[in-house]
Structures are given as C-alpha cells and as structure tokens.
TITOR-597373 format. One record per residue: residue number from 1; residue in one letter; x, y negated, z of N, C-alpha, C in turn. Coordinates in pm, whole numbers, plus 50000, padded with zeros to 5 digits. Layout:
BEGIN
NUM_A_X_Y_Z_X_Y_Z_X_Y_Z
...
***
This chain:
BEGIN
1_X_12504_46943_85210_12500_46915_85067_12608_46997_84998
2_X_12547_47104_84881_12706_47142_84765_12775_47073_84721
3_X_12901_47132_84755_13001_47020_84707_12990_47008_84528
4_X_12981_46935_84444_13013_46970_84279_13101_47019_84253
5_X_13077_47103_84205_13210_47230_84102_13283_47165_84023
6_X_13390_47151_83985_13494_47118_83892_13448_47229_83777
7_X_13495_47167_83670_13526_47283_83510_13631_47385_83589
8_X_13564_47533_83472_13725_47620_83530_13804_47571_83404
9_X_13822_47463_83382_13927_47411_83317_14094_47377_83402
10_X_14181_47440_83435_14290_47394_83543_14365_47274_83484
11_X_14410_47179_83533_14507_47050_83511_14631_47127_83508
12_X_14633_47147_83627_14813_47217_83606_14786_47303_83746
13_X_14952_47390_83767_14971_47451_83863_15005_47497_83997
14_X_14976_47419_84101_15101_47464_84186_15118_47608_84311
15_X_15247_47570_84326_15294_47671_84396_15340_47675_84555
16_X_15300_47740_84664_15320_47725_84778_15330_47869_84884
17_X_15432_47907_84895_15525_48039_84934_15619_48090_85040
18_X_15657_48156_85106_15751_48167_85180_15873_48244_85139
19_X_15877_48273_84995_15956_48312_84935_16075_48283_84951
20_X_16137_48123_85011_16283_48148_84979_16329_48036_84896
21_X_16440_48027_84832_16526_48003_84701_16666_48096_84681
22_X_16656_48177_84780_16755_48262_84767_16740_48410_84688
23_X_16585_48432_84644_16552_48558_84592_16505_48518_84414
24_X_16476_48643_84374_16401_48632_84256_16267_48608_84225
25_X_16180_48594_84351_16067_48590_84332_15992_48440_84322
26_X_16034_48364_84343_15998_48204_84308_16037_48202_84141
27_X_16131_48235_84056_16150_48171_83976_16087_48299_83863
28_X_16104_48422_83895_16000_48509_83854_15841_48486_83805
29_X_15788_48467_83931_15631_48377_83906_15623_48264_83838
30_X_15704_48154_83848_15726_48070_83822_15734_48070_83647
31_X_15799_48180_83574_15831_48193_83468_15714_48244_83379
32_X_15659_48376_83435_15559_48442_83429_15435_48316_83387
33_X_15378_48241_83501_15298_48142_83502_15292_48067_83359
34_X_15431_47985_83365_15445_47912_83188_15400_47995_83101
35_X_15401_48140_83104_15433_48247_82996_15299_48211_82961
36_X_15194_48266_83071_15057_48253_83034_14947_48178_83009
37_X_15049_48065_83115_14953_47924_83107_15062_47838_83047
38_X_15107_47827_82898_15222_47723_82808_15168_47628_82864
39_X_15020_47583_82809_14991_47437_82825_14970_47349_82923
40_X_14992_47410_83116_15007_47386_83195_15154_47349_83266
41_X_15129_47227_83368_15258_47219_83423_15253_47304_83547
42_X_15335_47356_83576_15379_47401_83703_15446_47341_83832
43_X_15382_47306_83941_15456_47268_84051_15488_47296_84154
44_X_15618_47351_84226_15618_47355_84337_15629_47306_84422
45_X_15510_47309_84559_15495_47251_84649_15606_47292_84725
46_X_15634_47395_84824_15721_47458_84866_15766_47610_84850
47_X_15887_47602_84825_15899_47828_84891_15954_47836_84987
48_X_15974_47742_85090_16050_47730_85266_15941_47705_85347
49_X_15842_47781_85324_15733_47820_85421_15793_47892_85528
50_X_15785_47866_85642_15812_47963_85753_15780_48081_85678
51_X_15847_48235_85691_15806_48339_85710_15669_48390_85760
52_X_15575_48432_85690_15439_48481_85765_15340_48371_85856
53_X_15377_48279_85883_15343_48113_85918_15198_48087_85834
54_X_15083_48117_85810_15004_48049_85746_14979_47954_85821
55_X_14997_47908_85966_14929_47811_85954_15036_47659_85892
56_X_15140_47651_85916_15243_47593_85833_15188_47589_85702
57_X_15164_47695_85627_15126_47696_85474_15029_47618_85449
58_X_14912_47691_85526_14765_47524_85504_14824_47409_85512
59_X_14906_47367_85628_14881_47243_85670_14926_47187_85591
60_X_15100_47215_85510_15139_47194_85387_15086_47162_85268
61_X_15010_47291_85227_14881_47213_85112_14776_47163_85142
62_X_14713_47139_85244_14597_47067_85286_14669_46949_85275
63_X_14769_46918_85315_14826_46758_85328_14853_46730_85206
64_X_14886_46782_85111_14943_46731_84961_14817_46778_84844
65_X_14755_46853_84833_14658_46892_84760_14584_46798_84667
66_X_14568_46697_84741_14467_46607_84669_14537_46490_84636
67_X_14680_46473_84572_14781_46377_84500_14786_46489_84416
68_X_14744_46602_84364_14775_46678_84249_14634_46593_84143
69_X_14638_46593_84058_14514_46612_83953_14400_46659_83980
70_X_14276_46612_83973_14095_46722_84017_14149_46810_83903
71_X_14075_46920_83955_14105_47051_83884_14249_47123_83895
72_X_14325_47105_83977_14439_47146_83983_14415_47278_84023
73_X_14477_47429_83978_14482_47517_84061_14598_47563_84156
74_X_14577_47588_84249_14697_47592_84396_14670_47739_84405
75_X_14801_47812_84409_14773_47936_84420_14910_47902_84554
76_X_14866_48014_84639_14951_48032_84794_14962_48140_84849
77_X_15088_48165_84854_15116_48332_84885_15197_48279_84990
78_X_15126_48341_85120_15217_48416_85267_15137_48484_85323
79_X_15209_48584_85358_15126_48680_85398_15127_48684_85548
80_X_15008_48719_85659_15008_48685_85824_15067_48806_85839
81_X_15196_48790_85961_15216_48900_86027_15158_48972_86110
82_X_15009_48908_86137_14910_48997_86197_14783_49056_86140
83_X_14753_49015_86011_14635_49070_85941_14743_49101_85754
84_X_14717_49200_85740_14779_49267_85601_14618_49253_85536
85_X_14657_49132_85412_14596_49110_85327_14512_49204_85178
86_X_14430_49298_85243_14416_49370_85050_14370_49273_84955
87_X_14309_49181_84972_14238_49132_84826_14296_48923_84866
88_X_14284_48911_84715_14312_48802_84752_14162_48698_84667
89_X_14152_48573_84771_14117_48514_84725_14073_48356_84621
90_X_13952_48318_84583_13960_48218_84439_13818_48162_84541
91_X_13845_48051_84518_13729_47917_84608_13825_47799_84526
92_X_13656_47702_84510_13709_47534_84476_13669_47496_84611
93_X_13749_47362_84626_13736_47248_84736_13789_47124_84718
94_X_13695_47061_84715_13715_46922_84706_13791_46890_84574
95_X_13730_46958_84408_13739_46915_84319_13864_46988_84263
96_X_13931_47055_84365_14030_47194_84326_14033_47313_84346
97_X_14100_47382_84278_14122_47553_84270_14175_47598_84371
98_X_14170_47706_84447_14288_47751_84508_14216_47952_84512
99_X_14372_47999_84481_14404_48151_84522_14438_48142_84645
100_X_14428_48265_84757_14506_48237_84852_14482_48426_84873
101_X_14528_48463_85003_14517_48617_85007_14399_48576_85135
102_X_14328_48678_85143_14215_48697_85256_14289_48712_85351
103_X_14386_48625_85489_14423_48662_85559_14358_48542_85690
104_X_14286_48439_85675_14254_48322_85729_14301_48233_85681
105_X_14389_48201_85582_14465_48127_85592_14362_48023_85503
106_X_14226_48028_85389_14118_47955_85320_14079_47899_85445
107_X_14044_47960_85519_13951_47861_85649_14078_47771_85725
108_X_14217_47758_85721_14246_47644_85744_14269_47534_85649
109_X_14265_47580_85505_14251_47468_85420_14093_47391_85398
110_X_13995_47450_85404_13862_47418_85476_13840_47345_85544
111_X_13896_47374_85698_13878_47391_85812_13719_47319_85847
112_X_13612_47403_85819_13501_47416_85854_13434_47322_85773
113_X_13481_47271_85658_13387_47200_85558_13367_47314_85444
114_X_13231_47295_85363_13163_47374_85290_13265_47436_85162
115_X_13268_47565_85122_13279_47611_85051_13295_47750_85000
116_X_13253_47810_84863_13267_47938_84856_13357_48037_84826
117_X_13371_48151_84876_13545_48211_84828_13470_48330_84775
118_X_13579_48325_84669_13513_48476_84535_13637_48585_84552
119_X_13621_48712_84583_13770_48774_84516_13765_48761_84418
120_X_13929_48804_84413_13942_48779_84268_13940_48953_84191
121_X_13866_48887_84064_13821_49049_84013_13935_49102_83933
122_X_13904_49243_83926_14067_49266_83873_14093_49278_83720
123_X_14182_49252_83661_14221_49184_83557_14346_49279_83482
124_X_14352_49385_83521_14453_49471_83490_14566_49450_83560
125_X_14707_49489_83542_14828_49476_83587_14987_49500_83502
126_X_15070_49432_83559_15191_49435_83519_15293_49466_83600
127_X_15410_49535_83527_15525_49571_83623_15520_49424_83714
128_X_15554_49539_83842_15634_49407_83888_15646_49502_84037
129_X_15615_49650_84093_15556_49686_84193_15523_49642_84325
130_X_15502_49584_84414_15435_49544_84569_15468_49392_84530
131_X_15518_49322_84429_15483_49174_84417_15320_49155_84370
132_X_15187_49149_84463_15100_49131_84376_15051_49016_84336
133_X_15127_48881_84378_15051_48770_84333_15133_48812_84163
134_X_15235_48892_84096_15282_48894_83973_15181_49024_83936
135_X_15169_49131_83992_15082_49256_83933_14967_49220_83961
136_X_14859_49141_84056_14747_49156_84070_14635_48980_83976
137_X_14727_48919_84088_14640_48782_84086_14697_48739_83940
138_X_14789_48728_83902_14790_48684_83770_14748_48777_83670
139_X_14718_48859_83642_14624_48939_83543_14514_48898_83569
140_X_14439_48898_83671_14290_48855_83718_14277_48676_83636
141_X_14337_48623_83674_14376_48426_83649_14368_48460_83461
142_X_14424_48552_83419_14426_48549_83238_14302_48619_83187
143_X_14229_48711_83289_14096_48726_83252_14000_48640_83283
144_X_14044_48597_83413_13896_48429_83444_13895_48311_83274
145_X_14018_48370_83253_14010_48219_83124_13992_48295_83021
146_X_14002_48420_82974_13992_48472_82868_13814_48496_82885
147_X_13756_48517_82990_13602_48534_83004_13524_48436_82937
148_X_13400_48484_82870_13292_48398_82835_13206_48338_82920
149_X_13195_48366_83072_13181_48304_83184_13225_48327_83297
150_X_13331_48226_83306_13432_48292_83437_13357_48273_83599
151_X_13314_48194_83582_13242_48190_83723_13098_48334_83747
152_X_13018_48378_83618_12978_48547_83635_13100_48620_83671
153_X_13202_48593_83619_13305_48713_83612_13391_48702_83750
154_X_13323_48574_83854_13365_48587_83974_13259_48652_84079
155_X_13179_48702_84025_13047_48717_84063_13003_48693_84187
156_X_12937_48755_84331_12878_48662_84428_13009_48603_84506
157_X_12942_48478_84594_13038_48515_84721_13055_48592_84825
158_X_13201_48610_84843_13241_48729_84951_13170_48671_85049
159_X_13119_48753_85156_13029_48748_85239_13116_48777_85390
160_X_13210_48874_85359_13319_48897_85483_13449_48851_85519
161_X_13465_48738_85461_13604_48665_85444_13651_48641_85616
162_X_13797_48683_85620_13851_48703_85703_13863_48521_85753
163_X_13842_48474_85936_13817_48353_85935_13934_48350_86033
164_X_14049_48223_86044_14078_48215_86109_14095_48002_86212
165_X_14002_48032_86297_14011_47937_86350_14117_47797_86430
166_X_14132_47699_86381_14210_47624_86446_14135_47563_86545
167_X_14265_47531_86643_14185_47433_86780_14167_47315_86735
168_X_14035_47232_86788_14008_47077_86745_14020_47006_86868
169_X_14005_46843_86810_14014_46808_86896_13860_46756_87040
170_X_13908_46749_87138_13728_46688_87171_13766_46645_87302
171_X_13615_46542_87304_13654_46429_87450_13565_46467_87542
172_X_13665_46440_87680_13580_46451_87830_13592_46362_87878
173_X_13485_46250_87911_13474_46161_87994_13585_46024_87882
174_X_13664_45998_87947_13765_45880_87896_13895_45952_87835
175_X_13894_46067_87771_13965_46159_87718_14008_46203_87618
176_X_14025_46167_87492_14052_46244_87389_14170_46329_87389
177_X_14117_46490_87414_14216_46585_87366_14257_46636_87265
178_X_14421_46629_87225_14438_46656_87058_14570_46772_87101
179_X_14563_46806_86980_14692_46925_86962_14832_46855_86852
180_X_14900_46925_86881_15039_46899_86786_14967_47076_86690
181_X_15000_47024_86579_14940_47140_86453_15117_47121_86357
182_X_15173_47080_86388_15248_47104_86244_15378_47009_86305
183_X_15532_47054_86332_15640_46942_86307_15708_46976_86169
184_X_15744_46854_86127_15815_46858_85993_15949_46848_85988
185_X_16042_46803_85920_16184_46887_85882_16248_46795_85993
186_X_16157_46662_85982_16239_46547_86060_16234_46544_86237
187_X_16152_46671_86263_16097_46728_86393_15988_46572_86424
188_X_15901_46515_86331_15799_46457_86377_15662_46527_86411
189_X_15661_46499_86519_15508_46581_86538_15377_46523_86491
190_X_15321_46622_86398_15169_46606_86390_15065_46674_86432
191_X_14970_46540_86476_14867_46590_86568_14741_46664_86472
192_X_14618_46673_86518_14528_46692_86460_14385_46598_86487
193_X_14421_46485_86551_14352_46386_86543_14380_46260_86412
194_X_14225_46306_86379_14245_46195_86243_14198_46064_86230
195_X_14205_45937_86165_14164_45815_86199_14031_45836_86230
196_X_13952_45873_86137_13849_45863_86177_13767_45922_86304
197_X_13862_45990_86408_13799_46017_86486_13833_45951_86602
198_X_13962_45872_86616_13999_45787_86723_13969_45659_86690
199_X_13927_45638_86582_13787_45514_86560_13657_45518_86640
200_X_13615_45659_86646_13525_45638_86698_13514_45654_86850
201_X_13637_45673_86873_13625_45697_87044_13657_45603_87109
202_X_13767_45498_87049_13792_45361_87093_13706_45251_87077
203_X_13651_45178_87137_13505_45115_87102_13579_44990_87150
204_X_13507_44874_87103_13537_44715_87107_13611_44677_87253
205_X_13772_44636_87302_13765_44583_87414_13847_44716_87448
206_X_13860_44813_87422_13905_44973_87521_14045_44930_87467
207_X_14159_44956_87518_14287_44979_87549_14310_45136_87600
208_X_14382_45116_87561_14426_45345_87565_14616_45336_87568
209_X_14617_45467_87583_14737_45482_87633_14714_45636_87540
210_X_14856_45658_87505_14869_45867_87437_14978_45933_87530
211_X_14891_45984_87579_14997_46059_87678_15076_46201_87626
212_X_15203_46228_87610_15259_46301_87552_15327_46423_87593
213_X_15265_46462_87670_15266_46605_87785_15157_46582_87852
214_X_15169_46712_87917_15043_46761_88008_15057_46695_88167
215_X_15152_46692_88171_15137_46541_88301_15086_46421_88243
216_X_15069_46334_88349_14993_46194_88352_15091_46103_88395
217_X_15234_46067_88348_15312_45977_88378_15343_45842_88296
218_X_15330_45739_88320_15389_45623_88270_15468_45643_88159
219_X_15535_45686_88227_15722_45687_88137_15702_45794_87986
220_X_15560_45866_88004_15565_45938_87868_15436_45904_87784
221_X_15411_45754_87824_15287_45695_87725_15355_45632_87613
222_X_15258_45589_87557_15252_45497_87397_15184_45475_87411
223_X_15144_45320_87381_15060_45261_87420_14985_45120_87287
224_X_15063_45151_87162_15080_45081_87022_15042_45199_86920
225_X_15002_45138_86833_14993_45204_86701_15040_45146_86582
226_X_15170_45218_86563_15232_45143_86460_15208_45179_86311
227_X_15286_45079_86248_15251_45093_86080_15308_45253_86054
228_X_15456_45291_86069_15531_45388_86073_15654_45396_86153
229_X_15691_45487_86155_15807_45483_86268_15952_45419_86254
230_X_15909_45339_86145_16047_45235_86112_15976_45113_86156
231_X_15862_45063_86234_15847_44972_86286_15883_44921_86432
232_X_15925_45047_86532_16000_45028_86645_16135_45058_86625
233_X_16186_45017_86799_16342_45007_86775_16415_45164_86751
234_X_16558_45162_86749_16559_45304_86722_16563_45354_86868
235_X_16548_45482_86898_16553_45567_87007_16349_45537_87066
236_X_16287_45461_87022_16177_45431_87099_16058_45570_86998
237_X_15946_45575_87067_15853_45622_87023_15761_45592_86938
238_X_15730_45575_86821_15630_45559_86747_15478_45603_86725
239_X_15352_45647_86740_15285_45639_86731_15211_45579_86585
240_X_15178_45656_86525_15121_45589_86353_15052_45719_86234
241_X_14966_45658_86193_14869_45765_86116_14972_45780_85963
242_X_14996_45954_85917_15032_45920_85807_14961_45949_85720
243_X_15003_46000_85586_14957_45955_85456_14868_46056_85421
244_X_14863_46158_85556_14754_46265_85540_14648_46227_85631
245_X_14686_46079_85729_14516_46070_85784_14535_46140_85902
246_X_14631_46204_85971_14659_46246_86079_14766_46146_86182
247_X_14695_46142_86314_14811_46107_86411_14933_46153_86409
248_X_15068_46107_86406_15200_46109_86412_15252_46020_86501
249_X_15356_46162_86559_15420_46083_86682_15540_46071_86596
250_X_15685_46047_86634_15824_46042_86605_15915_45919_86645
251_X_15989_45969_86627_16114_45851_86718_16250_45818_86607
252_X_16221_45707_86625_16333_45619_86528_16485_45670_86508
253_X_16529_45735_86447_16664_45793_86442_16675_45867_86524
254_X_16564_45976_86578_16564_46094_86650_16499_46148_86579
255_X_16502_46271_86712_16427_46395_86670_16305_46435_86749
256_X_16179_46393_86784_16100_46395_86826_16047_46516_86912
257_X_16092_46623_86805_15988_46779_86896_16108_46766_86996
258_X_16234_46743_86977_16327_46779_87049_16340_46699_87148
259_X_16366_46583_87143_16384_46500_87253_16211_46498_87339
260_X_16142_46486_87298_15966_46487_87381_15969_46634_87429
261_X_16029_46729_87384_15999_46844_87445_15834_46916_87416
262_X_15838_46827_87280_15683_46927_87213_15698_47039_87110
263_X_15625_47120_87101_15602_47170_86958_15464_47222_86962
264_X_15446_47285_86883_15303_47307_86815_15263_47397_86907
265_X_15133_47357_86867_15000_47372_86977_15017_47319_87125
266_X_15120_47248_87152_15121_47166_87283_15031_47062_87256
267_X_14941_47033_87411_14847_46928_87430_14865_46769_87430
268_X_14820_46701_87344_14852_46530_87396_14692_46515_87408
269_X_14734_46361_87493_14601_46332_87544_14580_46150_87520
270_X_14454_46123_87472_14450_45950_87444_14353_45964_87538
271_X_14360_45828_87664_14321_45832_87752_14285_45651_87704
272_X_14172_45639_87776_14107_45471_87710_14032_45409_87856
273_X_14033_45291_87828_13972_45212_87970_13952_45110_87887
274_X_13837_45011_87970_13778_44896_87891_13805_44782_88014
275_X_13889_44685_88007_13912_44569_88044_13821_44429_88057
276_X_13761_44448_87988_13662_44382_87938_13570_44301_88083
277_X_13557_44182_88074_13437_44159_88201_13300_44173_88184
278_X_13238_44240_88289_13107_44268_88274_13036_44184_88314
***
C-alpha cells in the first residue's frame, strides 16, 4: 500500500551532521536556513555524528524523527568514507521530509519500508565553495517552494539510488538472532530487535534467556525484562525496550559496551524453551 504524501508544506527544520561545534559550518547553515525559511524553526538534532558514520546518523534520526511535527523537513549531511556522494537526495516517510546525500544512508532510515527518493533538482547556487548542503541543496529547497508544483519540479523517481543494507534480525529453531546497531554516549547498547518482533517469537508459557556474547554461558544471560535500567541494582544488567521500540541492554551506573565487552555489530542471542506440561 502508498504511503500518503504529506503537503510540501514544512513544519519546521532539523538538522543532523558530523560537523562538529568546533567549526563554522553548523552555525553557517544554520543561519543561512532562518535566512530563507524566517517562518520556520530550526532544530538541531546533532553535529557529533561520528565522522563519515552513516550508519550512527540513521539510527540517530530514525530514532527521533517522528517526536518532530508531520511534515517536518530533516535534512542530514555525512558523507560515507566509502561511497563519495554526487547528488543528494529528497523522499517523504512516514509523514516527513528528509534530504540526505545518495550515499545509502535513505535506505537505513527506510530500512526496507516503502518509499520514493527524488534528486534534488538544481536550484542555482551560492558562495560557499565544496560546502554543498550551503551551495547546492539549499538553492534547490528555495526553488521546491518557490515552484508552482514542487513535486513536477521533483520530477520521476530516481531509479538508481545507491542501497545500503543493514543486518536483521532472524530465528533458527529456538533462536532469535539480533545485532547491537548503535551504543550511545552512556555506552548502552542497542539492539535491532524490536517489540514487536520478540512478541512474536515468545509464545504463551516460553521463558527465554538473552545471551550476550557468542558463547552460551550462564553467567552472561538476562533473563528479565525490565521497565528501564534504573529498575535493577546498580552494577547488574538490564534488559528493556526504549523509547525507540528497540531492545536495550545497559548496566546501572556502568558502562555497558565496556564492561560486556560489546560493540556494534556484535551478535546477541534470545534463546526460549517452553516449561509448560504437555
């Protein structure tokens, strides 16, 4: 089914970068933006994006995106240190805007649900030289609104958009395999198993265990699912979905990637048995 299009009417703005706070280029754009869009607010999500990190960058606005306003436009500049971006792109999802550069980084805000990505057409330019979200994408953004139909003036969809795939999760036998996708400042790890999918693998009566390395030992299960990780003692392990709908591990007045000895893209495993009498 198509998803429904939002108005190209934008709510407001935000911003998500690896820019820094130590340079000119966050508060540059930033300024620029008001210039053209007065009647919009501007927000920044982050400019302490890892360096070249898109997948950090999705996971960042995929997790916060939808506490902005429907119609919000999200524009996101990092560029992959393995694919050099020429064109950048303009796709709605899920009732918002987003720019991003053709580097994969749309297919992890996606990640394999429906939608279309337009380049963005060009719109003239301004000083600014090799900054092009200031010389390119914002000239293009003041012609989409100055157009008498901005969605013609995005004309088809790109057909060759650069894809880049994340690992999911999936079950063998009494197995659910998940990944760590993202630790945050507090080194809590997040998985990429979401409620709704360890709903459906735990069935009436099953008891499970999350095993937290690639061994099969006791001593590195969890075996609870808590509210948040201020519901166990301190130093213990937590286990608890957060506010993005993803599994989270972390440890009470620790540091989780550090003390578990995980980080991203390391394997956990929910392993289930049914007790139950037959």
């Amino acid at each position: 089914m198509a998803q429904k299009q939002p108005s190209m009417e934008f709510s407001c703005i935000t911003l998500t970068t690896d820019y820094g706070n130590s340079d000119a280029y966050a508060p540059v754009l930033n300024a620029q933006l008001r210039y053209v869009f007065p009647q919009l607010t501007v927000a920044e999500v982050s400019h302490n994006i890892r360096k070249y990190d898109i997948r950090q960058a999705a996971h960042v606005l995929r997790s916060s995106f939808r506490f902005f306003p429907p119609s919000a436009l999200h524009l996101l500049d990092v560029s992959s240190s393995r694919y050099a971006a020429p064109d950048h792109l303009f796709f709605a999802f899920d009732g918002h805007f987003f720019v991003v550069p053709d580097n994969g980084i749309a297919s992890l805000i996606t990640i394999g649900e429906p939608a279309s990505y337009f380049r963005m057409p060009e719109g003239g330019s301004v000083d600014g030289g090799s900054f092009r979200m200031l010389t390119e994408v914002l000239p293009s953004l003041a012609g989409l609104r100055e157009a008498a139909d901005p969605r013609a003036a995005l004309g088809e969809p790109a057909s060759d958009v650069y894809l880049h795939l994340m690992p999911t999760p999936f079950v063998r036998d009494n197995i659910l395999q998940g990944q760590v996708v993202h630790v945050d400042g507090y080194q809590n790890l997040i998985t990429n198993i979401d409620h709704a999918l360890l709903k459906r693998f735990l069935g009436p009566g099953d008891e499970w265990q999350l095993l937290l390395k690639k061994t099969y030992s006791d001593a590195e299960a969890v075996r609870t699912l808590s509210n948040s990780v201020d519901d166990v003692e301190p130093g213990a392990v937590a286990c608890y979905f957060g506010f993005d709908n993803l599994l989270h591990l972390g440890i009470r007045c620790g540091q989780a990637s550090s003390l578990l000895g995980m980080k991203v893209d390391d394997v956990l495993f929910v392993e289930k048995w049914n007790n139950q009498p037959k």
